[in-house]
NULO-161168 format. One record per atom (N, C-alpha, C): residue number from 1; residue in three letters; atom name; x, y, z. Coordinates in pm, 1 decimal. Each point is the difference from the previous one (the first is absolute). Last residue first. Example, Ala and Ser with C-alpha at 12.3 -4.5 7.8 and 13.67 -1.06 7.14 Angstrom:
2
     i    aa   at          u          v          w
     2   Ser    N     1285.0     -225.0      708.0
     2   Ser   CA       82.0      119.0        6.0
     2   Ser    C      -77.0      109.0       73.0
     1   Ala    N       29.0     -572.0       -7.0
     1   Ala   CA      -89.0      119.0        0.0
     1   Ala    C       90.0      120.0        0.0
! end
This chain:
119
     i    aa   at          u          v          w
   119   Unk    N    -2472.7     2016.1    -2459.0
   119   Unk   CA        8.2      119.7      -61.3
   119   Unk    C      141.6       27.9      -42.7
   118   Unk    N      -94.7     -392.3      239.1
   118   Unk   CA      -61.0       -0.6     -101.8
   118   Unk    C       46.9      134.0     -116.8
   117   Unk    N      203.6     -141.9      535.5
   117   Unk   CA     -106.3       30.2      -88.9
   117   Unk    C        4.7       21.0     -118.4
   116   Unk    N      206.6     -232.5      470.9
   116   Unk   CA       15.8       51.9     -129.2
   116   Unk    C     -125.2       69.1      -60.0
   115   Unk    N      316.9       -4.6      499.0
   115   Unk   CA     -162.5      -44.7      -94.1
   115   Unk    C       68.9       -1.5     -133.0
   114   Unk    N      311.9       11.4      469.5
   114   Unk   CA      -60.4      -16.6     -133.7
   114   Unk    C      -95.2      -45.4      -20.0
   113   Unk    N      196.8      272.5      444.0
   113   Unk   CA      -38.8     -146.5      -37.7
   113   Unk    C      -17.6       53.9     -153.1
   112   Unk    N      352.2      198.6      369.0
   112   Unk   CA     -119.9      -22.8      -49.7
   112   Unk    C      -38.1     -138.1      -45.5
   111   Unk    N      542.5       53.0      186.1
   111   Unk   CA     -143.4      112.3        1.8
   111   Unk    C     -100.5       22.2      -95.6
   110   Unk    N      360.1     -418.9      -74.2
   110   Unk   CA       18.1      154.6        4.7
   110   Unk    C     -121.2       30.3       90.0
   109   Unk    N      334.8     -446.3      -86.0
   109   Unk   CA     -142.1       80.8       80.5
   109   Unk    C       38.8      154.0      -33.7
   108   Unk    N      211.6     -518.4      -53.5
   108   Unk   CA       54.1      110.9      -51.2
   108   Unk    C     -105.3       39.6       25.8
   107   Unk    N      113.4     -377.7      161.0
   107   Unk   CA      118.6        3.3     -112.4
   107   Unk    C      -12.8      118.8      -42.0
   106   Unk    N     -187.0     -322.1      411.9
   106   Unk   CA      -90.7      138.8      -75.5
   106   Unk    C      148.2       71.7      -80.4
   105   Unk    N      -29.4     -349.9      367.9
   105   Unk   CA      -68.4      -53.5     -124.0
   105   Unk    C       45.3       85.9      -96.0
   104   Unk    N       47.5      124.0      487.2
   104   Unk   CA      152.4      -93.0      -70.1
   104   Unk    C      -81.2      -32.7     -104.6
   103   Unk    N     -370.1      113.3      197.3
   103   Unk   CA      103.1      147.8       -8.0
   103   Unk    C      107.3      -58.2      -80.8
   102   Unk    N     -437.4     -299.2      -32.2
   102   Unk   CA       96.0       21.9      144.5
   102   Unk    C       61.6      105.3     -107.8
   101   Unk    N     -500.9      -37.2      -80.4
   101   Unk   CA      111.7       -8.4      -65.0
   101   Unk    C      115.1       -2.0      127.1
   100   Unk    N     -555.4      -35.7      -15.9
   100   Unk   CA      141.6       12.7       93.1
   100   Unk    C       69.0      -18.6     -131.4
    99   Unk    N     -529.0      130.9     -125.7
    99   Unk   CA      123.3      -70.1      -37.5
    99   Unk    C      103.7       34.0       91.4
    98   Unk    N     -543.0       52.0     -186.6
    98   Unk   CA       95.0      -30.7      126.7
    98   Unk    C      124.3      -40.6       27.5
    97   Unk    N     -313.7      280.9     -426.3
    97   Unk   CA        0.0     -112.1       90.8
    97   Unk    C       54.0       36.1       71.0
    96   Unk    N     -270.1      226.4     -435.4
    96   Unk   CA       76.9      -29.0      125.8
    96   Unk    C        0.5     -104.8      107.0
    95   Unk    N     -262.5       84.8     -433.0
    95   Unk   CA      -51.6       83.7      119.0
    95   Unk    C      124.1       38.0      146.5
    94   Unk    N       73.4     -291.2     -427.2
    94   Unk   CA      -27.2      136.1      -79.1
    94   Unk    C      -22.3      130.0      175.2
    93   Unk    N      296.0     -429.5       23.1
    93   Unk   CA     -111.7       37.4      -29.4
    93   Unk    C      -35.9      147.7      -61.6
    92   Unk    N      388.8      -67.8     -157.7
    92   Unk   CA     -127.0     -122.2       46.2
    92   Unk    C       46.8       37.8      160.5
    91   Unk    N       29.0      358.8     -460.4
    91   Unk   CA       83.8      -85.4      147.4
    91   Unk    C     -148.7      -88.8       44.9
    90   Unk    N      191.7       96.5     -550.0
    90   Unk   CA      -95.7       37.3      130.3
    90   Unk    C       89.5      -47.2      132.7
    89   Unk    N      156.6       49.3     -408.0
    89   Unk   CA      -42.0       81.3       -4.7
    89   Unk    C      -87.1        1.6      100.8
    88   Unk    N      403.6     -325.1       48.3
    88   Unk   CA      -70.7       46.4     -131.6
    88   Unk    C      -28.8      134.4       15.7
    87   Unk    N      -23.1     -172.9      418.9
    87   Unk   CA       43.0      -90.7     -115.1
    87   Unk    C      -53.1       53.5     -141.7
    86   Unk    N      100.1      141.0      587.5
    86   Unk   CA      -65.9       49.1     -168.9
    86   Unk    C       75.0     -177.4      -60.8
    85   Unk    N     -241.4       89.4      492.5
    85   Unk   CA       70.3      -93.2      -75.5
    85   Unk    C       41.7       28.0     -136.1
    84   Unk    N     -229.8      279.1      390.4
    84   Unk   CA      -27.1      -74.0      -75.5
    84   Unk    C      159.7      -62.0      -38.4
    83   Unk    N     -295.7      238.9      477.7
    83   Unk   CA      131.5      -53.2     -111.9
    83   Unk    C      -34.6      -83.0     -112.3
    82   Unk    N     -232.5      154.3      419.2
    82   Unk   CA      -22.7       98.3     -144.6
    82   Unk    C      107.8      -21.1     -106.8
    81   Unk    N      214.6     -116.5      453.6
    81   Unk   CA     -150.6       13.3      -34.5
    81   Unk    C      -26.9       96.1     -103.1
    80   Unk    N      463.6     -210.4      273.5
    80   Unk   CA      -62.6      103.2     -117.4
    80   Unk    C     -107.7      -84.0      -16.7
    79   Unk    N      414.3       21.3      318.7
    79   Unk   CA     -163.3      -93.2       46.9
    79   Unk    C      -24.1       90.4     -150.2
    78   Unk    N      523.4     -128.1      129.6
    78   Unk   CA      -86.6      104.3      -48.4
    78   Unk    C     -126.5      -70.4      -12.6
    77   Unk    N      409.7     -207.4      346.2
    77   Unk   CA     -115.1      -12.0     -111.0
    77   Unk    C      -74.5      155.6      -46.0
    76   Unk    N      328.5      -74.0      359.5
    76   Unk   CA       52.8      -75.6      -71.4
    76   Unk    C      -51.8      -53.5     -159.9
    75   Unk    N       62.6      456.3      458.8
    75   Unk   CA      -49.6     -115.0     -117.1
    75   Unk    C       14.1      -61.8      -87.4
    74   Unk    N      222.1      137.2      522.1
    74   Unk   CA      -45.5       49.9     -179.8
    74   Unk    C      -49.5     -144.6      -64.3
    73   Unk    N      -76.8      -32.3      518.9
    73   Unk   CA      150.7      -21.9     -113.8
    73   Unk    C      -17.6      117.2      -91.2
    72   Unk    N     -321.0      -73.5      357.1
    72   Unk   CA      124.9       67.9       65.2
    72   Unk    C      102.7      -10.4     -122.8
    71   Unk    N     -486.9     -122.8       -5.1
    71   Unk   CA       28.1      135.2      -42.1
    71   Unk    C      166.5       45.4       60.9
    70   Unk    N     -407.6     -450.1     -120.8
    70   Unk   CA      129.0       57.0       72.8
    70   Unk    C       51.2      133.8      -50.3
    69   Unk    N     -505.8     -193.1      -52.8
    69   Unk   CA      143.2       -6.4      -63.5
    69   Unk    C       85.3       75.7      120.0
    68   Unk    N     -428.1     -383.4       42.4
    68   Unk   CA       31.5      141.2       -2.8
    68   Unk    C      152.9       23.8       -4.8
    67   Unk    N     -433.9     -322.0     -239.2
    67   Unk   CA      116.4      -18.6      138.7
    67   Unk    C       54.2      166.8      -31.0
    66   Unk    N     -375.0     -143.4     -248.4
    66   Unk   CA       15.9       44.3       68.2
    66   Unk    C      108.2       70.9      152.4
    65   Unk    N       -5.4     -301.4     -432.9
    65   Unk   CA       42.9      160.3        6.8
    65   Unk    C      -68.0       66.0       66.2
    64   Unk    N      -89.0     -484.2       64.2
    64   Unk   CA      188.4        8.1      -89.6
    64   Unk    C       12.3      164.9       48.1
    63   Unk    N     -446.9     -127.8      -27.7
    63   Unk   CA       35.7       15.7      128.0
    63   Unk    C      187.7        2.3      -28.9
    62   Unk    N     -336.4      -74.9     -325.1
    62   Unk   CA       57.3      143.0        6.3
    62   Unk    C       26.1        1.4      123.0
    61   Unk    N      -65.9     -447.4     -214.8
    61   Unk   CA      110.7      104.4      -13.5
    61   Unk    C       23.8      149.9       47.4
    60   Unk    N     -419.2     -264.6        6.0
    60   Unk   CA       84.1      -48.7      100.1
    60   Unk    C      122.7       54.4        5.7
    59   Unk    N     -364.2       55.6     -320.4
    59   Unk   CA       26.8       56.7      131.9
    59   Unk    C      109.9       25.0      118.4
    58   Unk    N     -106.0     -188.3     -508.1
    58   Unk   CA      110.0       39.8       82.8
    58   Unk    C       15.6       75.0      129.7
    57   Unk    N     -410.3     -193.8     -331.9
    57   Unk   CA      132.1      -95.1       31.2
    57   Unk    C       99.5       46.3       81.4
    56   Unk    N     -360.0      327.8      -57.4
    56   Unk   CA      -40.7     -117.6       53.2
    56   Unk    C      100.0     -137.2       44.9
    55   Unk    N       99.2      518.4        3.4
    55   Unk   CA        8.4      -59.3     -108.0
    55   Unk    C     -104.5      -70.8       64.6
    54   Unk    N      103.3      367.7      192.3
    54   Unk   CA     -111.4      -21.7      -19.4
    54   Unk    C       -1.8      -91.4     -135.3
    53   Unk    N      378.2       98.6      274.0
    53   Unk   CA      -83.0      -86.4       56.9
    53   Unk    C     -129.5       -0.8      -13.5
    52   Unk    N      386.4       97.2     -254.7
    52   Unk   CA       11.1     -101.8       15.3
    52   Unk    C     -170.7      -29.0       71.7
    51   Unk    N      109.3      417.4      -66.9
    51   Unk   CA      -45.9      -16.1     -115.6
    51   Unk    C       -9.2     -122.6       29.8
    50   Unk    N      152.1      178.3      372.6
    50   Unk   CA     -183.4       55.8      -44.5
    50   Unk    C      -24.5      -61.9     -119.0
    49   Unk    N      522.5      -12.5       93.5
    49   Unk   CA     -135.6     -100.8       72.3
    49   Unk    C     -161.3       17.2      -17.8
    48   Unk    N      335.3      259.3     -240.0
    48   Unk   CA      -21.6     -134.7        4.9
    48   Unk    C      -72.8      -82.4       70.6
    47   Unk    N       74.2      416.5      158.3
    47   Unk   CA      -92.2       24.5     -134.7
    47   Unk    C      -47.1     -127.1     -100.2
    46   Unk    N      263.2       73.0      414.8
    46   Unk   CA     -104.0       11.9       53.3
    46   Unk    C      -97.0      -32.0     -150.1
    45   Unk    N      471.2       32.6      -99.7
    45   Unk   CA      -92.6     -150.1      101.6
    45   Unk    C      -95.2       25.9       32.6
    44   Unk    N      185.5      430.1     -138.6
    44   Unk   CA       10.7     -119.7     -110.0
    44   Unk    C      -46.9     -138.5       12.1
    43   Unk    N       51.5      297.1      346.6
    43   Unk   CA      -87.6       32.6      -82.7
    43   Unk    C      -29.5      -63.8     -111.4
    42   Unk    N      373.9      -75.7      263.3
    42   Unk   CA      -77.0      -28.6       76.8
    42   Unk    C     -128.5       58.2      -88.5
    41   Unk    N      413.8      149.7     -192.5
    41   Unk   CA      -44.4     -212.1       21.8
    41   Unk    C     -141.9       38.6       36.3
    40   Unk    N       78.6      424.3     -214.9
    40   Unk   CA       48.2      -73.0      108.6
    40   Unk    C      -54.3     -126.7      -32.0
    39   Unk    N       -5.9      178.7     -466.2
    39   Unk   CA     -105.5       13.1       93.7
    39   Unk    C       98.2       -1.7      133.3
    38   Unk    N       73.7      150.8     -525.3
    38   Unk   CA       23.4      -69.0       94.1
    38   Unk    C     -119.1       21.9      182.5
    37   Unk    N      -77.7       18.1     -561.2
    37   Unk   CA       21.1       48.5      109.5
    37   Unk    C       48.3      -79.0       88.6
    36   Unk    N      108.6      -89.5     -510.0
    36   Unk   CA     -121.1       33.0       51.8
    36   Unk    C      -33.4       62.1      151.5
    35   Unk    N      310.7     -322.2     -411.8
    35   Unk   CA      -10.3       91.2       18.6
    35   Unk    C     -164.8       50.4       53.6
    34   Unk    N      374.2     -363.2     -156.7
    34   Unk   CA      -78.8      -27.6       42.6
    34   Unk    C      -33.2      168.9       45.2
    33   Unk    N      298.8     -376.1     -355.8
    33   Unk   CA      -20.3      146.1       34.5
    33   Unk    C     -150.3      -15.4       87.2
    32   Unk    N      343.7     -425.4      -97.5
    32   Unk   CA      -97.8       85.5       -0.7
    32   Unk    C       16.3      155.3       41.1
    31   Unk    N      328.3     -305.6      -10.5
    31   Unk   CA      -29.6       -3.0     -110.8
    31   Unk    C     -125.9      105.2      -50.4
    30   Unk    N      203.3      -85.6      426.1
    30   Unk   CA      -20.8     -159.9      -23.6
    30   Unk    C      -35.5      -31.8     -142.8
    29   Unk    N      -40.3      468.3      228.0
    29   Unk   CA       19.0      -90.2       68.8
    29   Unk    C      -33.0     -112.3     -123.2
    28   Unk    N      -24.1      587.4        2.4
    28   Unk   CA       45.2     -127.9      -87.3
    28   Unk    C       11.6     -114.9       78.2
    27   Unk    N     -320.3      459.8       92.0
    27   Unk   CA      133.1      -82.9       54.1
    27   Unk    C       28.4     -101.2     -101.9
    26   Unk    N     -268.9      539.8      176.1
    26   Unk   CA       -5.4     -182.8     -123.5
    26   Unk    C      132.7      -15.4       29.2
    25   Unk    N     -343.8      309.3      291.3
    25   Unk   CA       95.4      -50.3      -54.6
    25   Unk    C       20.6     -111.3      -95.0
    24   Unk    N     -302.8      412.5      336.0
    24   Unk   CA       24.0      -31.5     -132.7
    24   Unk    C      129.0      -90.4       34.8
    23   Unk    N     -288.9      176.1      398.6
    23   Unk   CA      125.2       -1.9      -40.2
    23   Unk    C      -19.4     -111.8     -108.8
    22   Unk    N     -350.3       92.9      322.0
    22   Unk   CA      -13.5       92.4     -122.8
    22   Unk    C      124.9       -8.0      -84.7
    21   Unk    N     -162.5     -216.2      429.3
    21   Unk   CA       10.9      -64.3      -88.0
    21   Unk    C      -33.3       93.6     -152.3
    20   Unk    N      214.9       44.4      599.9
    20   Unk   CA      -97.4       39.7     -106.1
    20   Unk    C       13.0      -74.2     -129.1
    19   Unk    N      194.3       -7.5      457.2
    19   Unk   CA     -115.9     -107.0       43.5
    19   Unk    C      -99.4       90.3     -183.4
    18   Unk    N      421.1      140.0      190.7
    18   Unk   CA      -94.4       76.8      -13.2
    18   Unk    C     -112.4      -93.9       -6.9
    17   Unk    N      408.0     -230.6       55.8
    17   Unk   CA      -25.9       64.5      122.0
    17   Unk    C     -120.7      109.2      -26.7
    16   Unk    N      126.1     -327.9     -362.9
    16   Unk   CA      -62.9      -38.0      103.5
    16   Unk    C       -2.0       88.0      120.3
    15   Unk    N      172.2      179.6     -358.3
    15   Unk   CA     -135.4      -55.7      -49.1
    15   Unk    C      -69.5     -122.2      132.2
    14   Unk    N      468.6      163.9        1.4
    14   Unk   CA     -131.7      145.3        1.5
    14   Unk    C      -91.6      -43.7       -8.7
    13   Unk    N      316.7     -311.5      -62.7
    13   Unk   CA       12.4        1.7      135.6
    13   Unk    C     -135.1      126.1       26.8
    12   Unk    N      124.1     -128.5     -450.7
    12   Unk   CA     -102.3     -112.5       80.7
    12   Unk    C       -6.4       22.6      125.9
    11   Unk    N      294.9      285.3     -212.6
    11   Unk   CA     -118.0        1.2      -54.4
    11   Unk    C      -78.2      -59.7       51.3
    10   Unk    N      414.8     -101.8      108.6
    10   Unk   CA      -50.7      115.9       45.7
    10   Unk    C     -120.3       29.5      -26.2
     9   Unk    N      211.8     -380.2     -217.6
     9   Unk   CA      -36.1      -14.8      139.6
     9   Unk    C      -66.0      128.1       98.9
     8   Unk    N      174.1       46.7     -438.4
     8   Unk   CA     -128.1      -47.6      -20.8
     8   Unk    C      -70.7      -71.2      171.7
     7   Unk    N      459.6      184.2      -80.1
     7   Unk   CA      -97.4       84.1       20.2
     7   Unk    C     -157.7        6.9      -51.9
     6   Unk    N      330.1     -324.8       93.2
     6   Unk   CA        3.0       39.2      110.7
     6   Unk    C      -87.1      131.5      -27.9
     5   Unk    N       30.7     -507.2     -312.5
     5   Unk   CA       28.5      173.2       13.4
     5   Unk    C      -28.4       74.7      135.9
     4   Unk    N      128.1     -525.8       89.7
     4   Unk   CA     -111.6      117.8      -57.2
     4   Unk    C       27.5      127.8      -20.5
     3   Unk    N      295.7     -482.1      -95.7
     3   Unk   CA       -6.7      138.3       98.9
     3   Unk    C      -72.5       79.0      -39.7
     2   Unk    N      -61.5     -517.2     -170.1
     2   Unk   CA       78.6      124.6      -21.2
     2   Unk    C        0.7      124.8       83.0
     1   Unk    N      -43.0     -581.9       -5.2
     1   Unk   CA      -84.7      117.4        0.0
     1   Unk    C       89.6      124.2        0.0
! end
């Protein structure tokens, strides 16, 4: 595993102590481009779990993210919600998703998110 950018670690460190999910980013990991808001952990789970636990089959899973996050290290994961997946010309999902990426993953990240459009 590779030494986390330290000032993508910073970034993630703001984003969880303002407890806010307005912070734009896209990231390269694993080949993929993944781009969309970052959320705090603990918000980010709360959000998973609600979705898990009004599944029918997966109830049971959203207890996993309920557990509660540790706050004494830096962070080791970017939480992005409203994230899509680009491929091509679109990003999957179209509506946004749920996606941990670990920090040491992430090969290259700028500030904001990408759309495309038509026009």
């Amino acid at each position: 595993m590779s030494k986390p950018d330290e000032l993508l670690v910073d970034v993630a460190t703001l984003v969880e102590s303002g407890q806010s999910n307005q912070m734009s980013l896209t990231v390269v990991t694993g080949g993929a481009v993944i781009t969309g808001r970052l959320a705090p952990e603990r918000v980010w789970r709360r959000r998973v779990s609600d979705v898990l636990n009004d599944s029918a089959r997966l109830t049971e899973f959203s207890a996993v993210f309920d557990t509660p996050t540790k706050n004494d290290e830096p962070p080791t994961h970017l939480h992005f919600h409203v994230a899509r997946i680009l491929q091509g010309t679109v990003g999957i999902p179209e509506t946004g998703g749920m996606y941990r990426v670990a920090i040491a993953d992430v090969n290259a990240w700028t500030m904001g998110d990408f759309s495309y459009s038509e026009n």
